[in-house]
N, C-alpha and C positions, 0 to 999 in steps of 0.2 A: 689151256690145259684140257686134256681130254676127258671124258666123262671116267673113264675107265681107271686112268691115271691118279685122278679125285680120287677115285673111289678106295682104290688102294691104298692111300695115303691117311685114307680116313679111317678104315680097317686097322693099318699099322699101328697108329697113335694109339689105339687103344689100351696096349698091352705095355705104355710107358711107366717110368716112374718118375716122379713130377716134386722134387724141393722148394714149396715157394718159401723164402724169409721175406721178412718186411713189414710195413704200418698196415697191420689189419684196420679195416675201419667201418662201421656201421652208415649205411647211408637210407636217412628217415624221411619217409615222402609223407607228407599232413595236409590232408584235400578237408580246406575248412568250406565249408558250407554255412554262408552266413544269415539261413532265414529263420533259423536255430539262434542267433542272438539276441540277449538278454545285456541288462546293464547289470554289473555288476555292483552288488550293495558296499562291499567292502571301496572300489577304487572308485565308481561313479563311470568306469570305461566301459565299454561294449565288447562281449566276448567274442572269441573265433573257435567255435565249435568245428571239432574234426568230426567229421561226417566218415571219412573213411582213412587208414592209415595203413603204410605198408614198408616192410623192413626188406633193406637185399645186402650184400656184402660189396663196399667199396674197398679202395687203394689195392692189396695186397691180396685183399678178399676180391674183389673183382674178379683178378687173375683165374684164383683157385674157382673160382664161380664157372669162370668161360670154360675152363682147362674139364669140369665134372661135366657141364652140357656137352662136350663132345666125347660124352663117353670114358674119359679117361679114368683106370678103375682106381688106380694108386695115385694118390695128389695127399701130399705132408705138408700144413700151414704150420710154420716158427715165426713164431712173433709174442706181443704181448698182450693183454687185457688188461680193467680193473673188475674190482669187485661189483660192478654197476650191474643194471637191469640190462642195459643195451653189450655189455660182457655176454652176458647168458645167454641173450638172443642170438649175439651172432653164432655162440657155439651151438646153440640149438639148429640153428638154418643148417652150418656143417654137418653137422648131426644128417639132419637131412637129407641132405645133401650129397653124402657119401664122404665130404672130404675129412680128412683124418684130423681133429682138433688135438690129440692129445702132448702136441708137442707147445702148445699157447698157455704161456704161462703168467699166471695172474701175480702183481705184484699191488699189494695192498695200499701202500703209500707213495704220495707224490706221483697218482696215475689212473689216468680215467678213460677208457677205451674211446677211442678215437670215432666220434661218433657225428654226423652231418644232418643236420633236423631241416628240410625242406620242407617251410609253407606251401601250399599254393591253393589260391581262388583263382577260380574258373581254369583258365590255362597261364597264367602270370605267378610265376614263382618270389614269394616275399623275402623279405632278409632271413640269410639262414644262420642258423645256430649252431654255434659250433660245440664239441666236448673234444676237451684233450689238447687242448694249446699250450697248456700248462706244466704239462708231465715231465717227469727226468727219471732217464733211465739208472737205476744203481749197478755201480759196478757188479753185486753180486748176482741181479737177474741177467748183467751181460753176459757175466762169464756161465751160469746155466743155458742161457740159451747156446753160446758156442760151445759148451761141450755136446748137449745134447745134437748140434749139428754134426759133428764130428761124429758122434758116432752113427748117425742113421747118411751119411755123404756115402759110403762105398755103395748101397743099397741103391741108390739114384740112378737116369742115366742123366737127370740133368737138376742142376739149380737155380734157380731165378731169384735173382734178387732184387727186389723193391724198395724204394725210397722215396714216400709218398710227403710226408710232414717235418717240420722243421723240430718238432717235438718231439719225434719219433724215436724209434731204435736205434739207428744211426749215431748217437754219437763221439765223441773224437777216439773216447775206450775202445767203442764195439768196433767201430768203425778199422782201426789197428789191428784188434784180434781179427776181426773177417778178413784183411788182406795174406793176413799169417796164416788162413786156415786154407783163401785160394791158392796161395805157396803151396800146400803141404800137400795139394791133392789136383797135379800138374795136368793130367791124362782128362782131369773130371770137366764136363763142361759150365763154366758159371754163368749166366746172362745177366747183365746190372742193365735196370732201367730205376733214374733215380735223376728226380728232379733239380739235388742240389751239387752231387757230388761224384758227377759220371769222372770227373778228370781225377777222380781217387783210385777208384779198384782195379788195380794195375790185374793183368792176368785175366781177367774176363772179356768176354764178347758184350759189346753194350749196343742197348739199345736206344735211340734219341728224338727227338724232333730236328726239323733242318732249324729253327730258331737255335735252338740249346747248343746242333753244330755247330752253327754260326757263332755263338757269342765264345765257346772255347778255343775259336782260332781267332779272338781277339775282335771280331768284330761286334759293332753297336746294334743291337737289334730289340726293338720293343716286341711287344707277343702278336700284336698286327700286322706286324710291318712285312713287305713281301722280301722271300728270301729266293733268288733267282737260282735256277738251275743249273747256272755255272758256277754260283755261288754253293751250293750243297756237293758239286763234284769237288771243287775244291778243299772244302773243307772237309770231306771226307777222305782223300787222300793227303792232306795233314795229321788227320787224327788216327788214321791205319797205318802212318809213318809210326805215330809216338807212341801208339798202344801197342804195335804187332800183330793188334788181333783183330778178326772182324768187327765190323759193326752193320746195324740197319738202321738208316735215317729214314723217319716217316715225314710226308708233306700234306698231309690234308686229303683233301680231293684229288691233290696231284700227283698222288700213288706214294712210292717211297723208293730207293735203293739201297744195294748191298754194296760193300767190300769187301773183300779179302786177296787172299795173292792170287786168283786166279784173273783177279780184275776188279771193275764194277759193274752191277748187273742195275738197267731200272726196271721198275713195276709199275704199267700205268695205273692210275688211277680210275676207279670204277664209276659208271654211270649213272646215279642215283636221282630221280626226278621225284619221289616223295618226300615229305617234309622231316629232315633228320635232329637228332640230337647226339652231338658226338664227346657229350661225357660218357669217359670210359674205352673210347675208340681204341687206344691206345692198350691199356689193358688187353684187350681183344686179340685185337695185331699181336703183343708178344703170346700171349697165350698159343694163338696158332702155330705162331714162329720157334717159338721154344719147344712144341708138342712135336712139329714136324724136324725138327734137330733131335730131339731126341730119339727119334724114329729113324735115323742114319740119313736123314736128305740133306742135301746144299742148300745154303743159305739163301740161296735164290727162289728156288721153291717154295723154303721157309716163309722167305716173307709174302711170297704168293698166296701161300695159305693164309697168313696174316691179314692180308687184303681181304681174303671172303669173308674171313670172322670177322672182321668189323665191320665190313660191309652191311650184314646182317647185324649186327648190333646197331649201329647209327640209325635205323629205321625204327627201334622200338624206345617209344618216349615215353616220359615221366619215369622210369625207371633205369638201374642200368643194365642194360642187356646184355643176354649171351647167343649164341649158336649154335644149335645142333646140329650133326652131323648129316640130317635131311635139308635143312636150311641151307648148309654150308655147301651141299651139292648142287642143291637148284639155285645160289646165283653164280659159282663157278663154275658148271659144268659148262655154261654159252654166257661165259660174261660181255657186257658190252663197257667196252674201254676208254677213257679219256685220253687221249695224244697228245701229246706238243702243245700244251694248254699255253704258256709262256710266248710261243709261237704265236698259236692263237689268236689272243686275248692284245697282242701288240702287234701291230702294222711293222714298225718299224723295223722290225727283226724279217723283216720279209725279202727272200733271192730269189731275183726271176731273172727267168732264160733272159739273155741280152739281147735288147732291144722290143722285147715284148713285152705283154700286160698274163705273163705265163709266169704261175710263180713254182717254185719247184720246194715239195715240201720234203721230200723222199730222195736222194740221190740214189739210181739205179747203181747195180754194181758190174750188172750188162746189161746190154742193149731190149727190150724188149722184144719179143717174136707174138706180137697178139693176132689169135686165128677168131676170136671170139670177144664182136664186144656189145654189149648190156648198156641198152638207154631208159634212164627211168624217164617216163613221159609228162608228166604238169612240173614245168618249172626248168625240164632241162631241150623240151623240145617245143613241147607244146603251152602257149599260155591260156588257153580257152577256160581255165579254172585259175589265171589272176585277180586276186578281190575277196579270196576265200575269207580272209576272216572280216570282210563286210557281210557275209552271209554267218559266222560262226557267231558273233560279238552280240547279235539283236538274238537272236536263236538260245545262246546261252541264259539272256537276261531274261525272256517270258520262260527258259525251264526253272529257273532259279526264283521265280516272282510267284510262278505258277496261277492260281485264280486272283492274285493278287494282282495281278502286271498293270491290269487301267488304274485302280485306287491306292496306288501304292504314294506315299507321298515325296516329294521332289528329294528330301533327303537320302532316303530308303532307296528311291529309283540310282540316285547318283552313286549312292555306294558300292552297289550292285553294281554300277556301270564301271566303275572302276575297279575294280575286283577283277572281273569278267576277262577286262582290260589288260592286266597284268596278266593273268594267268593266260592267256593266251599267248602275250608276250615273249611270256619264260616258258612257255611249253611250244614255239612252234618249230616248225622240221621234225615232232615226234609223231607217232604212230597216233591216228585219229582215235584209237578206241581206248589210247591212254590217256590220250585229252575227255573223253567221255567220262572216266573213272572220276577224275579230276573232278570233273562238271558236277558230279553226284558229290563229291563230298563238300563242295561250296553249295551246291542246294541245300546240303543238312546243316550247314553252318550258318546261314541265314535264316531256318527253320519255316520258311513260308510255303512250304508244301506236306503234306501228312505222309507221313513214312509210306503209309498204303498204299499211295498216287508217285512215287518214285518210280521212272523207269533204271530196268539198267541198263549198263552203257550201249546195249546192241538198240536196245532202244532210241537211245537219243541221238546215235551215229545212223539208223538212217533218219529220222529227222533231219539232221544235216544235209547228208545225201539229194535228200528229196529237193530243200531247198537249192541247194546250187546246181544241180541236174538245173533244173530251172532258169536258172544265168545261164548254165552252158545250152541251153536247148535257142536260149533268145539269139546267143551271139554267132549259134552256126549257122543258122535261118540267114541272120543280114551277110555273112560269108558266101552261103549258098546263090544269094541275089547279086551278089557281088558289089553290094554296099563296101565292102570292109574285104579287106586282100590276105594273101597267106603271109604277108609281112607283120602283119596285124595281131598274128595269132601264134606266130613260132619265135624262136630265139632267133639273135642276128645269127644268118647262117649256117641253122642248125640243119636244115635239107641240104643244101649244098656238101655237106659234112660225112652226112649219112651218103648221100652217093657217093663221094668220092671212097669211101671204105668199102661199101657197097662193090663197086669197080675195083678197088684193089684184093676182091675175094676175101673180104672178112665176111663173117657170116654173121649178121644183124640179129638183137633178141628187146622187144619192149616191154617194160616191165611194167607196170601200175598197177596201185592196192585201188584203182577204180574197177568195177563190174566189169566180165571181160567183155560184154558183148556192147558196153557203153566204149571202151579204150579203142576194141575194135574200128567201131560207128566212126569214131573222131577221128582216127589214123586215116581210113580210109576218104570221109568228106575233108578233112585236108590236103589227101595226095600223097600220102607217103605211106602208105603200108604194102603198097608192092614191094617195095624193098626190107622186108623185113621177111620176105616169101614164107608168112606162115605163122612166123615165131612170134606173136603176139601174144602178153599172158596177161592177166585180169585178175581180179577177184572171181571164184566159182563156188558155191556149194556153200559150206561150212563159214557163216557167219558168226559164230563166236571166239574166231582166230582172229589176228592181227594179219590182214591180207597182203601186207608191199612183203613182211619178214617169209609166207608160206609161199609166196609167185616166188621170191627171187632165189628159193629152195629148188622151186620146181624146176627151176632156169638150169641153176647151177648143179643139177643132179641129172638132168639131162645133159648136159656137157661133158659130167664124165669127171670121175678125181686125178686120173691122170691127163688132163687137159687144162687144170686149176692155175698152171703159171704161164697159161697164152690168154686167160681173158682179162680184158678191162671192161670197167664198168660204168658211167660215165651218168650221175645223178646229183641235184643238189640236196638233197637230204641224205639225214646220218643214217640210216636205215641200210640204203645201199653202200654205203661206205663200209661199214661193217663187214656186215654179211661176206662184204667181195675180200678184205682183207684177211680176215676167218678160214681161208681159203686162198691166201696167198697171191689174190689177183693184185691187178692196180686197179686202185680209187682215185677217178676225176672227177674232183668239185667242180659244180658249173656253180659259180656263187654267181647267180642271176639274179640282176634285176627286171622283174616280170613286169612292170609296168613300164618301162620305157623298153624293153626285148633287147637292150645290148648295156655294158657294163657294171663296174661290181657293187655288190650286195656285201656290206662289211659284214652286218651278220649272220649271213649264211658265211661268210668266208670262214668268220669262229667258230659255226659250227660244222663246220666238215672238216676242219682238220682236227680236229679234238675227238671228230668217228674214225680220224684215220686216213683222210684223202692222202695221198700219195703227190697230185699235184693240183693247181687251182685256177681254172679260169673263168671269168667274168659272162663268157659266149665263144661263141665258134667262130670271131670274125680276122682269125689267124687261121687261119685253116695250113700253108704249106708248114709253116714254123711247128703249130702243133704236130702233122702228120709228122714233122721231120724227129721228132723231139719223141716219138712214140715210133721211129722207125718203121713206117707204113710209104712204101715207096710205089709210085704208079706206074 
């Protein structure tokens, strides 16, 4: 989606009007600090003093919570309370808040405001305490609340309805009068997101999990269990059979989709490499999705917007979060997207060209015409920086140990070493200066450096640098003497590859977040930068940028936007897969393996198609099959 498009979208919403009904509910965070305890004289137990405590608005309140931080000026909470402390709170936060309380009506007996008391020492959340499992709606505060809905519904452009608790508003009474009242008010939009009784509110657009799809087309599904992607299509064309109406099924990490008669639309899922908490995710999602409906978009967009709001909420912990309307533009204005994770994440779903090791993730719908194609350089051409994180791994653990690193003891060092280890693991193929951010915040989580002697990440990234320039300086020496050959150092047949495109007048571009005048050095003591006549691009200048995202800009803005569906791109990390499909080129995975320089690397295979690769192969040692297959004729 385009910056400008956002923007728009995000302007509109403002001037909605917004019905949430449903389980209001208080959600209580208590960071106990226990050097504050004492035994107590009364039980002989040891107290958990709250050191700090803090209130926000869960279930139904969530919603209205998400729906105020983006601005929106009109948002009406119906629902109930009791006479409690945590009643008054919540109405106070709305207060607050802006959102409109005075439709929450307090029923004195048999009702206690739905409230979630969250311990937590250190970062480990204790058993939580619940309020309100007990409560029962009376018919008389049902039938107030549906009238008073009734009269503020034409005033709307939209209603949302929530069903967060078993205890809740919902039942079997209210539940009858609500579908008599989405009867009576045909033209009005309703949105049910409702955990127990989505297959009730006939007449509405609902919103769901693929679990919750799934088990109402009769299938068995526990809340872990994976729900496949043909499974969520199917079931969503069962239930836009029996409802008529749309719906959005959300998948986690793996985006969500729409229905309605125009079709189905999917939404990948977002990119996310900090550490999330995705209570409330949902919330979020319809919030967007219902704000941007109500603002006269398609459903599709809808839940596009849906996507950045939670996206931005699943990043902020201990609490449940919202997104503001500056939030919600900086991760969707250039979102980076998750593909064919399903694909991905299983081999076995895998169709290659016949008789090759070419697997095709993308079926083209014509032939390719590429005048222009882009190699990123370590990993898809050149392997002279193979080994990286034998230089990242040791590097990490003296920043992380810091003057600690000799006396640190065998326990301490191992932790570290494991730690180090993983996160590398699960960070590699990203951008070096987001593995740096990373680095720093495992430093302060180990606490063995003084906040004062912390570098930041520009810091520690050349550190790296430094070190493996080092490796690359030793192994082009013994190249240069001719110890160790150009076999030694490239992919199988990645020169051979480049000439032959080269010769069929493609016009060659190398890309690398290395120094340009280092990418340079290497192209040219390997032998292959003549053929690139020029178009070598590097890291320059401006060190506190992420350097592979600002070259492959450079690349691609030099080419022209009217030349965006003749280039391919041809890299093993997500970075260049991106960027190039952002821009409608083709993305080929080289999922290499650098240590032996010819076939596949399973886990770069996962992660280049989940940035988008287009098709995947292992090396260059197909050269006619591929040229054939990208329609490049000599």
């Amino acid at each position: 989606m385009k910056k400008e498009k956002l923007q728009k979208i995000l302007n509109d919403i403002v001037a909605v009007k917004i019905a949430v009904l449903g389980d209001f509910c208080l959600d209580a965070y208590w960071f106990i600090d226990e050097a504050m305890s004492e035994i107590s004289v009364e039980t002989n137990q040891a107290t958990r003093p709250v050191a700090q405590q803090r209130y926000s608005l869960g279930g139904a309140g969530n919603v209205t919570n998400n729906l105020a931080a983006m601005k929106i000026k009109d948002i009406r909470a119906f629902g109930v309370i009791g006479t409690d402390p945590f009643g008054a709170e919540m109405v106070r936060i709305m207060k607050e808040t802006g959102i409109q309380s005075e439709n929450l009506l307090i029923q004195e007996e048999n009702w206690y405001t739905h409230a979630y008391a969250k311990p937590y020492i250190n970062d480990a959340e204790l058993n939580r305490v619940d309020f309100g499992n007990y409560n029962h709606l009376s018919k008389e505060t049902a039938d107030r609340l549906i009238e008073i809905l009734i009269r503020e519904i034409p005033e709307v452009n939209v209603v949302i309805i929530n069903q967060q608790v078993p205890s809740g508003i919902h039942t079997d009474y209210f539940k009858k009068r609500l579908v008599e009242v989405i009867h009576q008010f045909p033209q009005k939009t309703f949105i049910v997101d409702s955990r127990n009784f989505n297959d009730y509110y006939m007449g509405a657009i609902r919103k769901m999990n693929d679990t919750e799809a799934a088990r109402l087309c009769g299938h068995t599904k526990k809340p872990d269990d994976v729900v496949l992607y043909s499974e969520v299509v199917s079931s969503a064309r069962e239930l836009f059979k029996r409802y008529q109406k749309p719906l959005f099924i959300t998948r986690g990490s793996k985006g969500s989709l729409t229905i309605d008669e125009t079709g189905i639309s999917e939404i990948p899922g977002l990119m996310i490499l900090s550490k999330v908490d995705t209570v409330g995710a949902g919330d979020s999602y319809l919030a967007g999705a219902a704000s941007s409906l109500a603002a006269g978009y398609d459903m599709a967009t809808a839940a596009q917007i849906g996507s950045f709001v939670a996206g931005v909420t699943v990043q902020k912990l201990f609490q449940t979060g919202t997104a503001s309307p500056e939030e919600i533009l900086g991760i969707g204005a250039d979102p980076d997207f998750i593909f064919a994770s399903e694909l991905a994440e299983d081999k076995r779903h895998a169709n290659y060209l016949q008789n090759t090791e070419i697997e095709i993730v993308t079926k083209w719908k014509e032939k390719p015409q590429i005048k222009h194609a882009i190699f990123d350089h370590d990993g898809t051409i050149s392997t002279l920086r193979e080994g990286w994180e034998l230089i990242m791994g040791p590097m990490m653990i003296k920043a992380i140990l810091g003057d600690k690193f000799f006396e640190a003891d065998e326990s301490l060092y191992q932790k570290v070493k494991a730690r180090s280890d993983e996160f590398i693991d699960k960070t590699t193929g990203i951008q070096t200066l987001v593995q740096m951010k990373g680095l720093i915040e495992l430093i302060r989580e180990f606490g063995c450096v003084p906040e004062d002697k912390i570098l930041d990440e520009f810091g520690y990234k050349q550190i790296y640098n430094d070190e493996l320039l080092i490796m690359v300086k030793v192994r082009e020496e013994k190249f240069l003497k001719g110890e160790l050959s150009l076999e030694d150092f490239t992919l199988k047949n990645a020169v051979p590859f480049l000439q032959k495109l080269h010769d069929a007048g493609v016009k060659l571009y190398l890309a690398s977040g290395t120094d340009e005048a280092d990418v340079k050095s290497e192209a040219r003591v390997l032998g292959y930068d003549h053929l690139f006549e020029g178009r070598i691009y590097g890291a320059v200048g401006d060190i506190t940028k992420e350097a592979k995202k600002i070259v492959l800009d450079r690349i691609l803005d030099s080419i022209g936007e009217s030349a965006f569906g003749t280039i391919a791109t041809f890299g093993d990390g997500p970075v260049e897969m991106r960027e190039t499909k952002k821009r409608d080129g083709i993305a080929i995975g080289i999922a290499s393996n650098e240590l032996r320089r010819y076939g596949l690397n399973e886990n770069k295979r996962t992660r280049l198609i989940k940035a988008g690769a287009d098709i995947i192969v292992p090396d260059f040692s197909q050269i006619p099959q591929l040229l054939s297959l990208l329609n490049i004729n000599l």
